[in-house]
C-alpha positions in Angstrom: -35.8 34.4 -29.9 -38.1 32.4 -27.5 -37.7 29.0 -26.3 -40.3 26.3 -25.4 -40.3 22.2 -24.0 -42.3 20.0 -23.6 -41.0 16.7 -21.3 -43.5 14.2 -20.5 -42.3 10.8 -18.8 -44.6 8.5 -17.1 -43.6 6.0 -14.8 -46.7 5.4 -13.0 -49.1 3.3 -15.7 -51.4 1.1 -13.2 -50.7 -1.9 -15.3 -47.4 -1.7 -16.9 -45.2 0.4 -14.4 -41.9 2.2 -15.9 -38.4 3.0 -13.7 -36.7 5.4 -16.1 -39.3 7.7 -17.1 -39.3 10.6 -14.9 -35.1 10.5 -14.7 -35.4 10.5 -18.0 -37.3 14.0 -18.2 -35.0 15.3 -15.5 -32.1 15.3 -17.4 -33.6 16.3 -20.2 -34.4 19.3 -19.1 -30.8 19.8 -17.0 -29.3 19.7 -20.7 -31.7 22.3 -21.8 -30.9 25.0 -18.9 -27.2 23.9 -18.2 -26.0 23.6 -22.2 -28.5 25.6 -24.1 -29.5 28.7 -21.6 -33.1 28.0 -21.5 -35.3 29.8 -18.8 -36.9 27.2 -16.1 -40.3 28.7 -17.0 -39.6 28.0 -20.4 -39.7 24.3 -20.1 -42.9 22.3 -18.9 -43.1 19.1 -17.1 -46.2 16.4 -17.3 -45.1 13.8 -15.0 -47.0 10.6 -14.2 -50.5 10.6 -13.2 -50.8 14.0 -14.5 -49.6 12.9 -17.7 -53.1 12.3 -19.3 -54.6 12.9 -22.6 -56.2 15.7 -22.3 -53.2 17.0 -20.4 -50.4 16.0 -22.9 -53.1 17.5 -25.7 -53.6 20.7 -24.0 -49.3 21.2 -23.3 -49.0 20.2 -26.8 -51.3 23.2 -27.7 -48.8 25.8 -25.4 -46.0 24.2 -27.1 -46.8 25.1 -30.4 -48.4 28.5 -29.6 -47.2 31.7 -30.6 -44.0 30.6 -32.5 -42.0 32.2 -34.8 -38.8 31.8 -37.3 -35.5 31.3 -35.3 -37.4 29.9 -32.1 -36.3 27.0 -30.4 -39.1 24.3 -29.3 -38.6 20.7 -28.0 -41.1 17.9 -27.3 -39.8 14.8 -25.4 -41.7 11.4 -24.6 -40.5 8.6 -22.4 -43.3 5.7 -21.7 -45.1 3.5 -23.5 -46.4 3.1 -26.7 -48.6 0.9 -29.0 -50.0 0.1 -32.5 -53.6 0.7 -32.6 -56.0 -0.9 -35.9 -58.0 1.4 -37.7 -61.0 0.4 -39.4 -63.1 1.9 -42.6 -66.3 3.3 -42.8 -67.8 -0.1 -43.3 -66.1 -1.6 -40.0 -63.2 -3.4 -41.6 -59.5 -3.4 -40.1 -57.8 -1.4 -43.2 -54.7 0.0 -41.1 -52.2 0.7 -38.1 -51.8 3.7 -36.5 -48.6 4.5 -34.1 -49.4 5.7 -30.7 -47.9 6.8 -27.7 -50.3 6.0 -24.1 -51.3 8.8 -22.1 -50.8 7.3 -18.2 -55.3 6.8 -18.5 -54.2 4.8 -21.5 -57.3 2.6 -22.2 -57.4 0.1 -25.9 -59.8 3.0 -26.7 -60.0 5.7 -29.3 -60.9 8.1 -26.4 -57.5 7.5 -24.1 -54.7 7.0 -26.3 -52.9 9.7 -29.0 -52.5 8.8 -32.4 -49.3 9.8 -34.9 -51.8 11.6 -36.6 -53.3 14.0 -33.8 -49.4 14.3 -33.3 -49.4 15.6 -37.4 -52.4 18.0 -36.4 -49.9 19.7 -34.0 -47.0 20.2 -35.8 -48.2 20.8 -38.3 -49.1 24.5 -36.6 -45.5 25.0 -36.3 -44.1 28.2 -38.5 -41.3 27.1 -41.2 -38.0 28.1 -39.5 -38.3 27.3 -35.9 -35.9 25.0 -34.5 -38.5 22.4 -33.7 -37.1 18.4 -32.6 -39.0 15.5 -31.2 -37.1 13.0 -29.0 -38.9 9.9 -28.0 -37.9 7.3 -25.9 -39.8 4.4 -27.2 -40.4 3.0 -30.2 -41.4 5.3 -33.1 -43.1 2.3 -35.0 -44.1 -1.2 -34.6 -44.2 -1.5 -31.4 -43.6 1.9 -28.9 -43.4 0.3 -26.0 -40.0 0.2 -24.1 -38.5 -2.7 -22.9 -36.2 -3.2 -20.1 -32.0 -4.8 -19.9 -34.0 -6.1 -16.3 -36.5 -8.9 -16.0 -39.2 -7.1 -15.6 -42.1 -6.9 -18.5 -42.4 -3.4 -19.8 -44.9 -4.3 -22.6 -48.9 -3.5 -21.9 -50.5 -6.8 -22.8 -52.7 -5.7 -25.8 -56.9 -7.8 -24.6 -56.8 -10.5 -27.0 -59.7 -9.2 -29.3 -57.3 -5.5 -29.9 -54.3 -8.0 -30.3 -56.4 -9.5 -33.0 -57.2 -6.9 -35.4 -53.0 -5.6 -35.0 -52.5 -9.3 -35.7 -55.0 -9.1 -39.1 -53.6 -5.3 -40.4 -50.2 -6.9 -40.0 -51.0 -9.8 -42.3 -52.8 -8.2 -44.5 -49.5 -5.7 -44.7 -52.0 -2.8 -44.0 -49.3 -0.6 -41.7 -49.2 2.9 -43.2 -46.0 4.8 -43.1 -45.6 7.2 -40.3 -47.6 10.2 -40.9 -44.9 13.0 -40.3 -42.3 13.3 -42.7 -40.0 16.1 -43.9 -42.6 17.2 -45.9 -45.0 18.0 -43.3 -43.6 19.1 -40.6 -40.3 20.8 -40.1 -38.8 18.5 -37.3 -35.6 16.9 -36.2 -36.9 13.6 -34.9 -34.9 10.9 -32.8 -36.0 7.8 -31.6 -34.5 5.5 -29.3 -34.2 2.6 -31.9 -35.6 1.2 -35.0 -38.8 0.2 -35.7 -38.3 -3.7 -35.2 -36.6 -2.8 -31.5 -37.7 -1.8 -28.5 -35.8 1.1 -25.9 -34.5 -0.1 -22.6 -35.5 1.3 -19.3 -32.5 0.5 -17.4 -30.3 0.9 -14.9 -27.2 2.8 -15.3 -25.0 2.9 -12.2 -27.8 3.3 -9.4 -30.2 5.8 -12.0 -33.3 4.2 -13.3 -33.4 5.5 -16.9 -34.1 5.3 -20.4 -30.7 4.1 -22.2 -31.1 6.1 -25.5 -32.1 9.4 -22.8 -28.8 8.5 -20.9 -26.4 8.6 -23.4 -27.9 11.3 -25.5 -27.8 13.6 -23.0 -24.4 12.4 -22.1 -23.3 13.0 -25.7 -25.1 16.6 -26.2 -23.1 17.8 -23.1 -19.7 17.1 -24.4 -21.0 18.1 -28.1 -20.2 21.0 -29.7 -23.6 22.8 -30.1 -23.1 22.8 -34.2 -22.2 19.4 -34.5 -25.1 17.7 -37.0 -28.0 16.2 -35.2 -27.3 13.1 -37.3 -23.8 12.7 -35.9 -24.7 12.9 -32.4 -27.1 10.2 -33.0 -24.5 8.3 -34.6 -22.5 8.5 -31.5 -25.3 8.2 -29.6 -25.5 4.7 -31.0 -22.1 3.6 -30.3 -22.3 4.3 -26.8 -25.2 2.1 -26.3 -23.6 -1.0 -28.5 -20.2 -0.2 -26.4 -22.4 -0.7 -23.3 -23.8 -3.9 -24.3 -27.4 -2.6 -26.1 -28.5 -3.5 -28.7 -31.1 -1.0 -29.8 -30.2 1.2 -32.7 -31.5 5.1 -32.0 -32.5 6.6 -35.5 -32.9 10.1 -36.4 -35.1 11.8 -39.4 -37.1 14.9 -40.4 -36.1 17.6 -42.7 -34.2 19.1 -39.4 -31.7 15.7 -39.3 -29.0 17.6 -40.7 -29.3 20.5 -38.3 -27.8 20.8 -34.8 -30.0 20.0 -32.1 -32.2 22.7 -31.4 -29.8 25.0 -34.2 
């Protein structure tokens, strides 16, 4: 059995700075070596300004590299996020894709990653290895974070790209998320629903994602067979018992599993 992660967190986004990010991978990947005995050089960081596209694209490729049956591999996000329009052949709006934003994040096809480059690369994943996605953002809607704080944590969308979001959404043009349990063998987590946002916060004197915090707070005390489903589930009521109101969500044929099991 091998192990792989992948933890990316970007604080650093010239317009639309984040606190929690980086923490946020820290801990992440202290629960991977302290709980679940994986090897430092098995886990990766992309941190920041190094945190581009082609970066996150070319770590995504070593991730899923080389994998077999009873492997364990992990890919964690914490930043921002966006809906992006797609258009058809003859230039109309005719969709939304989910994105996450690369720290070059541009409103360009070049410099942001779609859900379904994301498909592309799991989907390369053998059946039977112990693959989950955490993201600290929004999975859908709107991926950006938001902060308990007052300080914005949404990237302003230019007013023409807010436009065509604004027309797919009318015209009820947002496709379903392009992963499922049918394609790709995941257990995925999300720090809330699709209509929320996921704080970057403050949690004694850590800057941090909330759903990060008090999932790795969870997993440590967690028996390592314990269904990823019902971790999430007490996942949840830790943030509502600390005043959040963001509801994590879990899914993927792998929901059932333990995490990483």
């Amino acid at each position: 059995m091998s192990d792989k992660a992948l933890l990316v967190g970007i604080n650093r986004y010239p317009s639309a700075p984040l606190m929690g990010c980086v923490n946020d991978v820290s801990m992440q990947a202290d629960l991977l070596v302290t709980k679940y005995g994986f090897d430092e050089s098995s886990i990766r960081l992309l941190i920041d300004e190094r945190a581009t596209r082609d970066a996150i694209l070319e770590r995504l490729q070593w991730l899923v590299s080389d994998l077999r049956a009873g492997d364990r591999c992990l890919f964690h996000y914490s930043g921002h996020g966006t809906q992006v329009a797609t258009r058809d052949f003859q230039g109309e709006v005719d969709g939304l894709d989910e994105a996450i934003c690369p720290v070059d994040f541009t409103w360009t096809n070049q410099l942001v990653i779609r859900d379904k480059e994301f498909v592309e690369v799991f989907g390369k994943i053998q059946d039977g290895v112990k693959f989950n996605w955490t993201s600290d953002s929004c999975h859908s809607g709107d991926l950006t974070r938001d902060m308990k704080v007052n300080v914005p944590r949404r990237i302003p969308a230019p007013l023409d790209i807010a436009w065509r979001i604004r027309t797919a959404k009318k015209l009820n043009l947002q496709k379903p998320r392009a992963f499922g349990p049918e394609e790709i063998d995941v257990g995925f987590v999300s720090g809330c629903k699709s209509i929320q946002t996921s704080s970057d916060t403050i949690v004694g004197t850590t800057p941090c994602g909330a759903f990060t915090f008090f999932f790795c707070k969870v997993m440590k005390k967690s028996n390592k067979k314990t269904p990823l489903s019902d971790v999430v589930a007490e996942v949840a009521k830790e943030l509502k018992s600390n005043g959040y109101s963001q509801e994590p969500q879990v899914e993927g044929s792998r929901s059932k599993s333990p995490f990483l099991g």
